[in-house]
Backbone as ProteinMPNN parsed JSONL, in Angstrom:
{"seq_chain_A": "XXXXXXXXXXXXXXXXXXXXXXXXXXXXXXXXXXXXXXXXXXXXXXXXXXXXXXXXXXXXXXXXXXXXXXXXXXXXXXXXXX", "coords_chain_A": {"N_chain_A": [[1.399, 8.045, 16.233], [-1.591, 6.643, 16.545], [-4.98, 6.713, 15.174], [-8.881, 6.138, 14.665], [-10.289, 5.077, 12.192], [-12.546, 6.713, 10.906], [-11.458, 8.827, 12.068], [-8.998, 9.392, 11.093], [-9.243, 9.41, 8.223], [-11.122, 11.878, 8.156], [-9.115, 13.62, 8.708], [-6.646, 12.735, 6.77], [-8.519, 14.332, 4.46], [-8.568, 16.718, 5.399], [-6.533, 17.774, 4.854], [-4.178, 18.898, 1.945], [-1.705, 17.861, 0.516], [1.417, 16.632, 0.311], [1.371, 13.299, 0.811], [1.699, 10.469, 2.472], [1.483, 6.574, 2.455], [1.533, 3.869, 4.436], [1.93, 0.329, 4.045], [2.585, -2.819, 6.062], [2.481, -5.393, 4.004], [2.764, -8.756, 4.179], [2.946, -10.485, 2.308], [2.086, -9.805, -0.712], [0.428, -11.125, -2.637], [-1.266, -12.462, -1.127], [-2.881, -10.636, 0.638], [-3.693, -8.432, -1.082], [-5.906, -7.364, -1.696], [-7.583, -6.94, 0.655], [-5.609, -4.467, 1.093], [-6.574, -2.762, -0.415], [-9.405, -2.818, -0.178], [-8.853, -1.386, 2.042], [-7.918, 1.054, 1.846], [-10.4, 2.152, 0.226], [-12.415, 2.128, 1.376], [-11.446, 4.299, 3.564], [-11.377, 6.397, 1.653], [-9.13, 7.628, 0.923], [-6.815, 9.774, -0.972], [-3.171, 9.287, -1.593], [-0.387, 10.877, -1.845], [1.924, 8.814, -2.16], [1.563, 5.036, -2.053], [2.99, 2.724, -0.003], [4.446, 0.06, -0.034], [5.663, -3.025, 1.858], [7.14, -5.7, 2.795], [6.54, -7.417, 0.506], [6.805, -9.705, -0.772], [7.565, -11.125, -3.318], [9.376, -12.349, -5.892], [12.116, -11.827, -8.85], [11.444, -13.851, -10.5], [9.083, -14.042, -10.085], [5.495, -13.023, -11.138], [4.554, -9.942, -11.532], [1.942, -9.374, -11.208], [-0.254, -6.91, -10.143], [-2.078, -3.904, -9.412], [-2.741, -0.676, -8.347], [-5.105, 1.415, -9.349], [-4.904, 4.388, -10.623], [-2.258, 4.294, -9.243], [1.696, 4.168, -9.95], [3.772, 1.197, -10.39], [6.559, 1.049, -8.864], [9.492, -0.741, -7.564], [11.654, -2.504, -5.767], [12.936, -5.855, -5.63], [13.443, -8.47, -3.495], [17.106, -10.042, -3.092], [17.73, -12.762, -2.121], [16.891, -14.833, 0.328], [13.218, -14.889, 1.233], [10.954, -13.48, -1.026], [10.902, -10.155, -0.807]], "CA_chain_A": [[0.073, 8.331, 16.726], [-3.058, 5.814, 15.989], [-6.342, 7.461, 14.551], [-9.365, 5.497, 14.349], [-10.497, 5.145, 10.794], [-13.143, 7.978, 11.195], [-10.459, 10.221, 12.561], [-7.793, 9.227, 9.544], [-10.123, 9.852, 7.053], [-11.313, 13.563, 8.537], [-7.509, 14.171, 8.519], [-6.606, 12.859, 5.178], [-9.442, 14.883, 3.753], [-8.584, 18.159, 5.293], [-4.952, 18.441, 4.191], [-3.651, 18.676, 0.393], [-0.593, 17.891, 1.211], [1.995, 15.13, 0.19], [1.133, 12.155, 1.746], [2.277, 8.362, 2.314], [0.691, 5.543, 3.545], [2.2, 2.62, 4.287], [1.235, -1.296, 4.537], [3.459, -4.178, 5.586], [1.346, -6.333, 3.35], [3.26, -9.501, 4.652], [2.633, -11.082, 1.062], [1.082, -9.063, -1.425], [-0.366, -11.517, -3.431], [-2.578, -12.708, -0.197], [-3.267, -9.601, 1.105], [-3.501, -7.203, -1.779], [-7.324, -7.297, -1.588], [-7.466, -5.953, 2.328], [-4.957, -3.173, 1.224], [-7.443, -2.05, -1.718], [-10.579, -2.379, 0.605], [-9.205, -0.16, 3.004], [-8.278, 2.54, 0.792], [-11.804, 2.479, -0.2], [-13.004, 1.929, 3.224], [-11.118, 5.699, 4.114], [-11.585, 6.89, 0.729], [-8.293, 8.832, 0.664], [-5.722, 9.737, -1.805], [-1.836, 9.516, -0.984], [0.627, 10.696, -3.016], [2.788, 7.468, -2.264], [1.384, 4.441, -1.071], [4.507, 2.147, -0.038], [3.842, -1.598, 0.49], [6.651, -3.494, 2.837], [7.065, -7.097, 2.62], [5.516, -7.908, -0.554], [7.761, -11.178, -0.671], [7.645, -10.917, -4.555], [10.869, -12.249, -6.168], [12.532, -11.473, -9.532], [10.811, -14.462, -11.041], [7.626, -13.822, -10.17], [5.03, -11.589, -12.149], [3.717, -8.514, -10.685], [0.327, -8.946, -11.417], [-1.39, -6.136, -9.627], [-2.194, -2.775, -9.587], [-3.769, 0.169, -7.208], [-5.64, 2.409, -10.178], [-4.231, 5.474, -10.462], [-0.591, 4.75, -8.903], [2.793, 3.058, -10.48], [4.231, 0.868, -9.279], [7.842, 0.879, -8.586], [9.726, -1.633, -6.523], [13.187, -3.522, -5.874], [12.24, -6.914, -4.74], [14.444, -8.994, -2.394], [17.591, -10.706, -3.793], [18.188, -13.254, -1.025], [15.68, -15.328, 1.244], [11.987, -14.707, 0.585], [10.689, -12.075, -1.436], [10.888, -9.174, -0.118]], "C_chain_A": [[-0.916, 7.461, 15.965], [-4.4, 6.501, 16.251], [-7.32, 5.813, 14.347], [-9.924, 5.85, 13.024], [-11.542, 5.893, 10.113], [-12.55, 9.021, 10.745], [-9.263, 10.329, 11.342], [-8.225, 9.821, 8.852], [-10.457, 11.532, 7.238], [-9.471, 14.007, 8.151], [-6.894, 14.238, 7.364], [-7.071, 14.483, 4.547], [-9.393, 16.392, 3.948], [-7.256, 19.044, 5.121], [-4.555, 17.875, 2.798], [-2.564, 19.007, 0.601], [0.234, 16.878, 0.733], [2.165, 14.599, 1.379], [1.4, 10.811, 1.487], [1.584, 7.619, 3.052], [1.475, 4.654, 3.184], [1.646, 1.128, 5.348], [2.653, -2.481, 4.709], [2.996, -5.448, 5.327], [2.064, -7.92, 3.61], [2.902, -10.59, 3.697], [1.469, -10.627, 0.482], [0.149, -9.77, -2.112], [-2.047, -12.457, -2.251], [-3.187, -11.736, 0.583], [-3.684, -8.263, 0.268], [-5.458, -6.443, -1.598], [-8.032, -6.321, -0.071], [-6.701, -4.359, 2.501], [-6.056, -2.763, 0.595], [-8.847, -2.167, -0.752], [-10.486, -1.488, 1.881], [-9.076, 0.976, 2.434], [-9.137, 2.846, 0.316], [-12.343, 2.412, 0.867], [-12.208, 3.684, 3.831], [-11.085, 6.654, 3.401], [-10.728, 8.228, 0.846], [-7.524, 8.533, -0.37], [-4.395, 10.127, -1.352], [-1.126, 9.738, -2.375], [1.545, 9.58, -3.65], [2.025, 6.475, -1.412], [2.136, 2.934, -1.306], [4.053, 0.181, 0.75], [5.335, -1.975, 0.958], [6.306, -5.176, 2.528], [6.294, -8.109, 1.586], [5.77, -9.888, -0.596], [7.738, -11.657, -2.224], [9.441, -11.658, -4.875], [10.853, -12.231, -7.839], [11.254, -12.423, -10.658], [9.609, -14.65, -11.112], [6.882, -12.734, -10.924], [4.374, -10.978, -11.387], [2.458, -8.595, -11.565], [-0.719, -8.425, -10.648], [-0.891, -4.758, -9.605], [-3.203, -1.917, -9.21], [-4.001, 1.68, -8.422], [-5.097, 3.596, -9.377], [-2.663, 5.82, -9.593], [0.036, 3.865, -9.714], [3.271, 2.596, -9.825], [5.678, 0.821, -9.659], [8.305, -0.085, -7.71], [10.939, -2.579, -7.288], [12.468, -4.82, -5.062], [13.647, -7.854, -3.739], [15.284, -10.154, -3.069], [17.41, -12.659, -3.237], [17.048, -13.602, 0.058], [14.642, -15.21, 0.345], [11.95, -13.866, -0.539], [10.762, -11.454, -0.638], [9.662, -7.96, -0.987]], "O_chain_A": [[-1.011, 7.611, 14.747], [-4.82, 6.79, 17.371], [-6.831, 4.728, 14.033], [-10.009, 7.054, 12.784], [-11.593, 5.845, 8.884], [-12.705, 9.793, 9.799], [-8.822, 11.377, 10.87], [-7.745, 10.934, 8.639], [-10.004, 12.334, 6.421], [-9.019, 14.718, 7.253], [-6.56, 15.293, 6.825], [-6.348, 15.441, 4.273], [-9.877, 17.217, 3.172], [-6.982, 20.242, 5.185], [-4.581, 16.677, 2.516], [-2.223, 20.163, 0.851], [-0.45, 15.854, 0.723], [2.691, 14.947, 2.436], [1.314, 10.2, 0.421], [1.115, 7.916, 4.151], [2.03, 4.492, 2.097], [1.258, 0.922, 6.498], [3.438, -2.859, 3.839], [3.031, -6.411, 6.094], [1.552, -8.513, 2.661], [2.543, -11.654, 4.201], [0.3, -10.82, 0.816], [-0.952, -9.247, -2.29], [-3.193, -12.813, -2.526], [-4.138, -12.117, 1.266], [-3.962, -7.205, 0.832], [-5.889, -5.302, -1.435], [-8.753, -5.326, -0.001], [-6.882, -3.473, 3.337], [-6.738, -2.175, 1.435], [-9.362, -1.049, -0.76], [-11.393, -1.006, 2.56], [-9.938, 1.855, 2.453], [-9.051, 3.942, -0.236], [-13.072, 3.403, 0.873], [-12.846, 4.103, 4.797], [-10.857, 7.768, 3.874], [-11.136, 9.389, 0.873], [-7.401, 7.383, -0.791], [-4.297, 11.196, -0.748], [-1.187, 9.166, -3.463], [1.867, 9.353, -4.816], [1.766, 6.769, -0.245], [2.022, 2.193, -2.283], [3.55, -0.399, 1.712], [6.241, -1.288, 0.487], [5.251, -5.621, 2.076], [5.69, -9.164, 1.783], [5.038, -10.87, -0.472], [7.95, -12.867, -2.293], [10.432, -11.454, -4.173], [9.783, -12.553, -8.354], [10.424, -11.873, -11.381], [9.029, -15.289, -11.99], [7.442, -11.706, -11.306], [3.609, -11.481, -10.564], [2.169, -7.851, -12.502], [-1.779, -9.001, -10.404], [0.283, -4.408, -9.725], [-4.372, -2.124, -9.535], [-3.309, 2.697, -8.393], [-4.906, 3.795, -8.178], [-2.105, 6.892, -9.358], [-0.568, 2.923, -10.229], [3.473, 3.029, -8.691], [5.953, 0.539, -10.825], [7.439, -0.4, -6.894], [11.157, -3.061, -8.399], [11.67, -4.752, -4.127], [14.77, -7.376, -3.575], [14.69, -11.112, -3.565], [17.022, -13.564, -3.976], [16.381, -12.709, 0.581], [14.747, -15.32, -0.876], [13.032, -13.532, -1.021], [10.716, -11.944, 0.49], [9.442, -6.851, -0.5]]}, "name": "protein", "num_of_chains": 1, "seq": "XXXXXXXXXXXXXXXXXXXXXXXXXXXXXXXXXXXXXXXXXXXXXXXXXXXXXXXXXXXXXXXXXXXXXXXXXXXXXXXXXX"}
């Protein structure tokens, strides 16, 4: 089901509830900025919020971070990052 970003936000906001959001940030390090302005743009809190296609690999440094979550993450052995 697609909510306009109004209607998300009312929804979020009226359940305390575990919740996930999820982005397939299709390279985190060029997109991380668009994830973090919409989460402030709907001004909710998720219990998990699960990024998809970071394209990150072993050798690279995770330099970022969404205040107030950890991050966890297997990155992709094989091809791109994942």
């Amino acid at each position: 089901k697609y909510y306009s970003d109004d209607r998300f936000n009312q929804r979020i906001k009226a359940e305390d509830k575990f919740s996930i959001i999820h982005f397939n940030s299709r390279s985190i390090h060029a997109n991380l900025n668009r994830i973090k302005e919409y989460l402030d743009d709907i001004n909710g809190t998720f219990t998990v919020i699960a990024i998809s296609e970071t394209w990150q690999k072993d050798d690279c440094d995770l330099s970022f971070e969404l205040d107030g979550y950890e991050a966890n993450y297997i990155n992709r052995q094989n091809k791109s990052g994942g």
